[in-house]
Structures are given as structure tokens and as C-alpha cells.
C-alpha positions as CSV (number, residue, x, y, z in Angstrom):
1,X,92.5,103.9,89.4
2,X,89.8,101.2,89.8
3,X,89.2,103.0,93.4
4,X,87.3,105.9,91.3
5,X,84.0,104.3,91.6
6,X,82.2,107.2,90.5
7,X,83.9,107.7,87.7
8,X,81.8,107.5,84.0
9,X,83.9,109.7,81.8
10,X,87.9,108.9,80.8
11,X,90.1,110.6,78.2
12,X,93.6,109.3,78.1
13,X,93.4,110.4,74.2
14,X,97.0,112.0,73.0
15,X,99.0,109.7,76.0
16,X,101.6,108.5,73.7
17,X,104.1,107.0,75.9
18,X,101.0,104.8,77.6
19,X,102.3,101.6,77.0
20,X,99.5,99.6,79.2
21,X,96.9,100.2,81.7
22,X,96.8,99.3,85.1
23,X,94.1,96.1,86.1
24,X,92.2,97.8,88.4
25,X,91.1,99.9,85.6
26,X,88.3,97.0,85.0
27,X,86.5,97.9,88.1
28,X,85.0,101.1,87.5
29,X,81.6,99.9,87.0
30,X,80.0,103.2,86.1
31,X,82.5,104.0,83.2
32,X,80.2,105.0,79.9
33,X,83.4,106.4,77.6
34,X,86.9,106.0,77.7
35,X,88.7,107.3,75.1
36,X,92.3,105.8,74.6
37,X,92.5,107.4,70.7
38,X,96.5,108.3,70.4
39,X,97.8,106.0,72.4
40,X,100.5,105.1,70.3
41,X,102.7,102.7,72.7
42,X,99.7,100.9,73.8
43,X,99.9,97.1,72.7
44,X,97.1,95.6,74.8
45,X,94.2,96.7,76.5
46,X,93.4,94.0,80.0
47,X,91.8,90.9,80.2
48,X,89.0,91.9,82.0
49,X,88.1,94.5,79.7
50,X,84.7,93.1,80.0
51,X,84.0,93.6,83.0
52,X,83.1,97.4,82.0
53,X,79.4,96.7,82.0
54,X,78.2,100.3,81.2
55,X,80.5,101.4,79.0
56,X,79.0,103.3,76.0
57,X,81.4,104.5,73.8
58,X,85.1,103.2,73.1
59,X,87.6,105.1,71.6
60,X,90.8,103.4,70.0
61,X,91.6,105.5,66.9
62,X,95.3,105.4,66.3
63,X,96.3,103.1,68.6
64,X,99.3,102.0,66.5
65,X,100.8,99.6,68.2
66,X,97.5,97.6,69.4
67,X,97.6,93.8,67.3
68,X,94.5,92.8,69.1
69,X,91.6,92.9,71.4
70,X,90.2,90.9,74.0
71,X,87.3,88.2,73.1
72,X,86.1,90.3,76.3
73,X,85.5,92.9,75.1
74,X,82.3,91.3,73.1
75,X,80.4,91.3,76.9
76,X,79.9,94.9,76.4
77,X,76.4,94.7,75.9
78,X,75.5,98.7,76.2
79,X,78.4,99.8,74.1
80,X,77.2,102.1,71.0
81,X,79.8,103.5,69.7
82,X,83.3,101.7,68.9
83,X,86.3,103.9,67.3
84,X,89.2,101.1,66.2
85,X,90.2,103.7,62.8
86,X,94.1,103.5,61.7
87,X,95.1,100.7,64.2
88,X,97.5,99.8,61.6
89,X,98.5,96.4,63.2
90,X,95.3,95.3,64.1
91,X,94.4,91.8,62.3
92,X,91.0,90.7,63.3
93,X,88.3,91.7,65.1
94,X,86.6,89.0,68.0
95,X,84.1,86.5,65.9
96,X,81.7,87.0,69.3
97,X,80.9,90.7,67.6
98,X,77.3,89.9,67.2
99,X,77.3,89.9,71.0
100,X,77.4,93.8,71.1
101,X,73.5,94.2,70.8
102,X,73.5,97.6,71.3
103,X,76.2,98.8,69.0
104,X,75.2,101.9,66.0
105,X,78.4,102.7,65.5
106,X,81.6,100.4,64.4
107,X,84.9,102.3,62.3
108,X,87.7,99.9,61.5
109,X,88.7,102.4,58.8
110,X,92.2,101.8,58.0
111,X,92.7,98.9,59.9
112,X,95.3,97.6,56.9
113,X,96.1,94.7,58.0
114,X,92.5,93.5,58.5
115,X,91.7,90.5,55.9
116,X,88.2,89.3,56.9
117,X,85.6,90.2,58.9
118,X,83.4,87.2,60.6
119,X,79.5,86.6,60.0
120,X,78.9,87.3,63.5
121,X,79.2,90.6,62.4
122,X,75.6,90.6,60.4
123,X,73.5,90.2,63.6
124,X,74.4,93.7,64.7
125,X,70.4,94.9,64.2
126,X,70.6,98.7,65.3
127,X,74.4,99.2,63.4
128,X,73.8,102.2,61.9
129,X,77.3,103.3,60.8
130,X,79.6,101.3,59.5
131,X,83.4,102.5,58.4
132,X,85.3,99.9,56.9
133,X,87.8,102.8,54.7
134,X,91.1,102.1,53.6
135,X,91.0,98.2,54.9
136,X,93.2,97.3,52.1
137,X,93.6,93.7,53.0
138,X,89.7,93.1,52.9
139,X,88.9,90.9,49.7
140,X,84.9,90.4,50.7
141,X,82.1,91.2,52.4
142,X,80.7,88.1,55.0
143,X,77.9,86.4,52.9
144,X,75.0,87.6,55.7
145,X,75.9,91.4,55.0
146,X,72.5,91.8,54.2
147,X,71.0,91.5,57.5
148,X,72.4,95.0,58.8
149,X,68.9,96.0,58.4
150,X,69.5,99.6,60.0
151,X,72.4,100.8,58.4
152,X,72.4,104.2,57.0
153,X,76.2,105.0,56.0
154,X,78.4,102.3,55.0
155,X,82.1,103.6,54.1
156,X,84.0,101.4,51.6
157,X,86.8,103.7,50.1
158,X,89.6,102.7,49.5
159,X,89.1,99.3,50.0
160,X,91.7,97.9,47.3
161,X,91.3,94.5,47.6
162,X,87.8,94.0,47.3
163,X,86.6,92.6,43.8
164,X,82.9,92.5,44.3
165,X,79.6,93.6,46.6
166,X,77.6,91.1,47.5
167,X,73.8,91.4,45.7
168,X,72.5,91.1,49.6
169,X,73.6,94.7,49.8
170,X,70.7,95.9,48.1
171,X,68.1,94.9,50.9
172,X,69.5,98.1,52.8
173,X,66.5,99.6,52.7
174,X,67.6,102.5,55.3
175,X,70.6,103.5,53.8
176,X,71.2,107.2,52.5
177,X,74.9,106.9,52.0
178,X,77.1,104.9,50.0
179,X,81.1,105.5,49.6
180,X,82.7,102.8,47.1
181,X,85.3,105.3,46.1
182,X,88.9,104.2,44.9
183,X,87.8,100.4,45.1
184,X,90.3,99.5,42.2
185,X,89.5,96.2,41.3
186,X,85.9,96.5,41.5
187,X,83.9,95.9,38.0
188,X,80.5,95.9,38.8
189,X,77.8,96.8,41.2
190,X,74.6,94.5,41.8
191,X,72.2,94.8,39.3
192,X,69.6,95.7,42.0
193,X,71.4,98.5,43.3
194,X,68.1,100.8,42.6
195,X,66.5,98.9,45.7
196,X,67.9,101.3,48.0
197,X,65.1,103.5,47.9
198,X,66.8,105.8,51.1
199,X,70.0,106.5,49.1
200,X,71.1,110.5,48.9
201,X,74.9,110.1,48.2
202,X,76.5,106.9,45.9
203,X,80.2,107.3,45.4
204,X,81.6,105.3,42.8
205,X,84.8,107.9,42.3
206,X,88.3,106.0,41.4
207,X,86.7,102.7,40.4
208,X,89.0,102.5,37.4
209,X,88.0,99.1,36.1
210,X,83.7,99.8,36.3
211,X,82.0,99.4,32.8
212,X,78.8,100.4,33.5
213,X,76.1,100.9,36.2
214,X,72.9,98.9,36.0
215,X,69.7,99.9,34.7
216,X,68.2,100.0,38.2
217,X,70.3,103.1,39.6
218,X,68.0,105.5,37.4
219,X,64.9,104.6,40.1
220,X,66.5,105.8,43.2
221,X,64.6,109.2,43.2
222,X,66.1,110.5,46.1
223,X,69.9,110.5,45.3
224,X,71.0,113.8,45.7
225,X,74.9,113.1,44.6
226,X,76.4,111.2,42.7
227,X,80.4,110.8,42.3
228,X,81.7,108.7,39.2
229,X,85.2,110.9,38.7
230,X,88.0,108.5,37.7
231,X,86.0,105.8,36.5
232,X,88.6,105.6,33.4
233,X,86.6,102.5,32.1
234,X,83.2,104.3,31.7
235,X,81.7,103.8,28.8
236,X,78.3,105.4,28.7
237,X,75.8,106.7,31.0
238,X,71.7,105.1,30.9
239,X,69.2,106.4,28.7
240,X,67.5,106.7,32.0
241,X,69.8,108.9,33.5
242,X,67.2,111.8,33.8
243,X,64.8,110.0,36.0
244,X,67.0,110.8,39.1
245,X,65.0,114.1,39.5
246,X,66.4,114.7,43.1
247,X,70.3,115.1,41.8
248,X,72.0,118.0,43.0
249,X,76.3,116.6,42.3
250,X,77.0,114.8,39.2
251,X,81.1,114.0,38.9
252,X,81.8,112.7,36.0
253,X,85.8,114.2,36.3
254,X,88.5,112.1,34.4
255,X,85.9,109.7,32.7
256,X,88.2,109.3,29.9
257,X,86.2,106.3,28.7
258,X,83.5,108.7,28.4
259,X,82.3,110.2,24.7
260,X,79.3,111.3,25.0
261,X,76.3,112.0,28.0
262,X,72.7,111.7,27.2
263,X,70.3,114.3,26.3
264,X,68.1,113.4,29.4
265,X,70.5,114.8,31.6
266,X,68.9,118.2,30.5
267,X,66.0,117.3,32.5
268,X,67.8,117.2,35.9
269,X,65.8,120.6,37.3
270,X,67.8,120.4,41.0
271,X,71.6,119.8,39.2
């Protein structure tokens, strides 16, 4: 296959049976995306991985039976986009990440298995999108989270094991959307929270064991939606509630904690 030297688009998505790939494969210089997503057999991709200077985007969604990747893979400097969602058995990812300089787009969404991820991570500049759903194994965030400067989405749902968010998380200054949905264990969010002066959509749905939301969360004027459903532990909702003039969604579903909302609501013209 490496004798395609032309070649700059590869879908082998859906090959379930594809238990490996050949190592000529690593000599198509002018690949830009391969997609391997549903390659259920596969359990390794080559050593030389790396040598696919111009690949762009990377597809691995699904790849069930893949434990690893190669340290290679980090020489990908022009890769943007990198798929790894539901690799069930994947455990880490390469602490050389930081090396992908050109990378907006990373989902390890349930990637189960996955317990930490390295600080390498944080000097991914232009990471816009970042998917880290359903990693039930993840119990923090790396200290230096805060540097993702340019994020814009960052996906958090379902992650079951982590406790806490870092107060370095309120420096994203870019980001519009927030998903901390079904994060059971989680009690509070950081006090500055109302620093993310981009934010449009804050899910906090499912987070059984928050108490309250900080005072701050009333001044981000440009939050459109706001999902609280199933936050059993609820108490009350701020007296500044009604300075989030730009709220469209409120879910307050299942607060059962919940006895009473304030008048100010009444002042929410776009609800």
C-alpha cells in the first residue's frame, strides 16, 4: 500500500476483521486523513506511525481492541484533528502530546480505562475542542489545565471519578461551552467560575452531590443555557440569579433539594 504515493485520503472506517496494517503503510507521505474508526480487531497501529508527516486528521473512534499508541505518533506536527472516542482499552495517551503543535481537536471520550492525563497536555496553544466524556477512571485534571488558552468546548460528562476542577479553569477566556453533566462526586465549582466571560452553555445536570453555585456565575452575561436537572443536593438558587439577562434554557428538573426560586428570575426577558 505504501506504493500509493499520491495518495492523501484513507477510510478503512467499519473494517472490523482489520487486525493490523501493513508497514509500508508509513510511507505515504502525502496522507492528510486516515480514518481507521470501527476497526474493532485492530490492536496496534505501526511503529513508524510517525513518519506520516502531513497527516491532518486521525480517526480511531471505536477501536476496541487498541491498548495503546505509539510515542510516534507525537511527530505529527500538522495533525488537527485526533478522534480516540470509546477505545475502551486504551490506558494512556503518549506524555510527548504537547509535541502536536498544531492540534484543535482531541476526543478521548469514553476512553474508560484512562486514569490520568500528563501536563504535556497544557501546551497544546490552538486546542480548541477538547472531549474527555465518560473517562470514568479520570480522578483530575493536570495542574497546568489552565494554559489551554484557546479552548472553546471542553466536554466533562460523565466523568465519575473526578472530585474537583481545578480554579485554573476559569482563565478560559474563549470558552462558550461547558458540559460537567453526571460528574457524581463533584461538590463544587471554582468560585471564579463567572471569569469565563465567552460562556453560552454550562451543564451542571446529574451532579447529585453540588450544594451551591458561586456568586460569580450571575456575571457571565452571555450564557444562553443553563442545565442544573438532577442536582438532588441543590439548595437554593443566587439572589443574583436575574443578572444572566442572555438566558434562553434554565433546567432545574429533579432538584429535589430545591424549595423555592427567586423572584429575580421574573426578570429573565430572553427565557
Amino acid at each position: 500500500m505504501g506504493n500509493l504515493s499520491s495518495l492523501e485520503s484513507l477510510n478503512l472506517g467499519g473494517c472490523g476483521r482489520l487486525e493490523e496494517l501493513p508497514k509500508s503503510f508509513c510511507n505515504l507521505k502525502l496522507l492528510q486523513k486516515l480514518y481507521l474508526n470501527d476497526c474493532k480487531a485492530l490492536k496496534a497501529l505501526p511503529k513508524d506511525f510517525g513518519n506520516l508527516s502531513s497527516l491532518k486528521l486521525l480517526d480511531l473512534t471505536r477501536c476496541e481492541g487498541l491498548e495503546e499508541i505509539p510515542d510516534g505518533i507525537c511527530t505529527l506536527l500538522s495533525l488537527q484533528d485526533f478522534g480516540l472516542p470509546n477505545c475502551k482499552l486504551f490506558e494512556r495517551v503518549p506524555k510527548d502530546l504537547s509535541n502536536l503543535s498544531s492540534l484543535e481537536y482531541l476526543n478521548l471520550g469514553g476512553c474508560e480505562k484512562l486514569e490520568e492525563l500528563f501536563e504535556s497536555l497544557c501546551n497544546l496553544k490552538l486546542l480548541q475542542k477538547l472531549y474527555l466524556n465518560d473517562c470514568k477512571a479520570l480522578e483530575a485534571l493536570p495542574k497546568d489545565f489552565g494554559n489551554l488558552s484557546s479552548l472553546i468546548i471542553l466536554g466533562l460528562t460523565g466523568c465519575e471519578g473526578l472530585e474537583e476542577i481545578l480554579d485554573g479553569i476559569c482563565t478560559f477566556f474563549s470558552l462558550q461551552e461547558l458540559d460537567l453533566s453526571n460528574c457524581k462526586l463533584l461538590k463544587w465549582v471554582p468560585k471564579d467560575l463567572g471569569n469565563l466571560s465567552s460562556l453560552e452553555s454550562l451543564s451542571l445536570g446529574g451532579c447529585e452531590k453540588l450544594e451551591e453555585l458561586p456568586k460569580s456565575l450571575c456575571n457571565l452575561k452571555l450564557l444562553q443555557k443553563l442545565y442544573l436537572n438532577d442536582c438532588k443536593a441543590l439548595k437554593g438558587l443566587l439572589k443574583e440569579f436575574g443578572n444572566l439577562s442572555s438566558l434562553t434554557i434554565l433546567g432545574l428538573d429533579r432538584c429535589e433539594g430545591l424549595e423555592e426560586i427567586p423572584d429575580c428570575i421574573c426578570t429573565l426577558l430572553s427565557l
